[in-house]
C-alpha positions as CSV (number, residue, x, y, z in Angstrom):
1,X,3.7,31.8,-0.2
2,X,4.3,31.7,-3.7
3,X,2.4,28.8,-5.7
4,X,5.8,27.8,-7.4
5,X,7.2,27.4,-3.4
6,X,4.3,25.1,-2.3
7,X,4.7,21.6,-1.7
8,X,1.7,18.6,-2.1
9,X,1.7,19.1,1.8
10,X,-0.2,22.6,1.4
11,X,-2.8,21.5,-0.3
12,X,-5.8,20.0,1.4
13,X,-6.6,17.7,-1.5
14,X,-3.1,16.9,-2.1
15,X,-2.3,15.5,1.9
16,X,-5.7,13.8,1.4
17,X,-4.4,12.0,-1.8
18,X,-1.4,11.3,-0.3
19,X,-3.1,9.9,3.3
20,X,-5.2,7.7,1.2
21,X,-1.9,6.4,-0.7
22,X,-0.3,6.1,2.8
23,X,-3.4,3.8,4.1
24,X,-3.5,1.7,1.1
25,X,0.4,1.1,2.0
26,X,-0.2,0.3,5.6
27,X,-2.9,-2.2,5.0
28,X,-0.4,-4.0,2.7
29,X,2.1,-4.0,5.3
30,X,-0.4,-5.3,7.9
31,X,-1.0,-8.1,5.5
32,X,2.5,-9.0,4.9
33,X,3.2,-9.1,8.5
34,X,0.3,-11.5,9.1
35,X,1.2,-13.9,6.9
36,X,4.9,-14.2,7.0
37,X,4.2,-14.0,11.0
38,X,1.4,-17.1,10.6
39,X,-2.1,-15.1,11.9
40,X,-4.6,-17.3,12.4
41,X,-6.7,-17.1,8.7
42,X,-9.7,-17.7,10.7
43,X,-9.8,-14.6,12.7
44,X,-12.1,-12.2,11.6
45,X,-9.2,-9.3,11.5
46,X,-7.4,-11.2,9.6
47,X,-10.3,-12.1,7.1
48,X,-11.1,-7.8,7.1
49,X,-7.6,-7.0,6.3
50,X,-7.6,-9.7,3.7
51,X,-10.6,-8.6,1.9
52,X,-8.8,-4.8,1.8
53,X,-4.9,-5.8,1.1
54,X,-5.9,-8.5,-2.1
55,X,-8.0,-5.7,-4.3
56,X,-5.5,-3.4,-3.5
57,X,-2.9,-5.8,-4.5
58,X,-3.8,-5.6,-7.7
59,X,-1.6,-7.4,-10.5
60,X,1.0,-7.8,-8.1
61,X,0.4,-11.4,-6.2
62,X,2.1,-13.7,-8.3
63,X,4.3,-11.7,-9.9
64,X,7.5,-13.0,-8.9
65,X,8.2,-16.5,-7.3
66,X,11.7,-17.0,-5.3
67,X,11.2,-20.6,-4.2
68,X,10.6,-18.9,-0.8
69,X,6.6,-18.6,0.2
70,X,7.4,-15.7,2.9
71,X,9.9,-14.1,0.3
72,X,6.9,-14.2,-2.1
73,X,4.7,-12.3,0.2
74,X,7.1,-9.6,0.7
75,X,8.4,-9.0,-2.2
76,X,4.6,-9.3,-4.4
77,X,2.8,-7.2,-1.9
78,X,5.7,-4.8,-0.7
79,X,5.8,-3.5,-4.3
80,X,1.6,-3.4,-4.3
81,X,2.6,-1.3,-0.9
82,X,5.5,0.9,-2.7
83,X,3.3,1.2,-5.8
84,X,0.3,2.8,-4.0
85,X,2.9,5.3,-2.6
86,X,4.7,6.6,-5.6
87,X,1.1,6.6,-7.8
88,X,-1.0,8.3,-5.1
89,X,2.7,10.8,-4.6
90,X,2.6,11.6,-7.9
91,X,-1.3,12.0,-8.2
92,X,-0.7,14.6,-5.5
93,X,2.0,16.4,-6.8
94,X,-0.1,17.1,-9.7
95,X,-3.3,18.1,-7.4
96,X,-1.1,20.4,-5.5
């Protein structure tokens, strides 16, 4: 195929950008849920996906406060989540 036909999902170091993006994402998610849903903090799951999802968060815990704890959580590390997707997207796009 024509290089100006292939998409990021070709490339072997593009899909492996992208996965990485994708995991970043999901361990956000994971975190989210655990919290709004009231995990117990002292389980050691919880403390392994903690010490992944708040590095990864980067600037983003904080970053807005609605008044709402839960609302917080979502909204903070969903965009940390949606970040990690559109910069590792990109980042793949331009490896592809």
């Amino acid at each position: 195929m024509p290089y100006l036909y292939r998409t990021y999902h070709e490339s072997v170091g593009a899909r492996v950008v992208a996965g990485v993006g994708g995991l970043f994402a999901v361990i956000e998610a994971i975190y989210i849920l655990m919290l709004v849903l009231g995990a117990d903090q002292s389980n050691r799951f919880f403390t392994l996906i903690k010490s992944w999802a708040e590095p990864l968060a980067l600037f983003f815990p904080g970053l807005f406060h609605t008044g709402d704890g839960n609302l917080d959580i979502v909204v903070n590390y969903g965009l940390a989540a949606v970040f990690w997707l559109v910069v590792t997207g990109f980042i793949a796009r331009m490896v592809a």
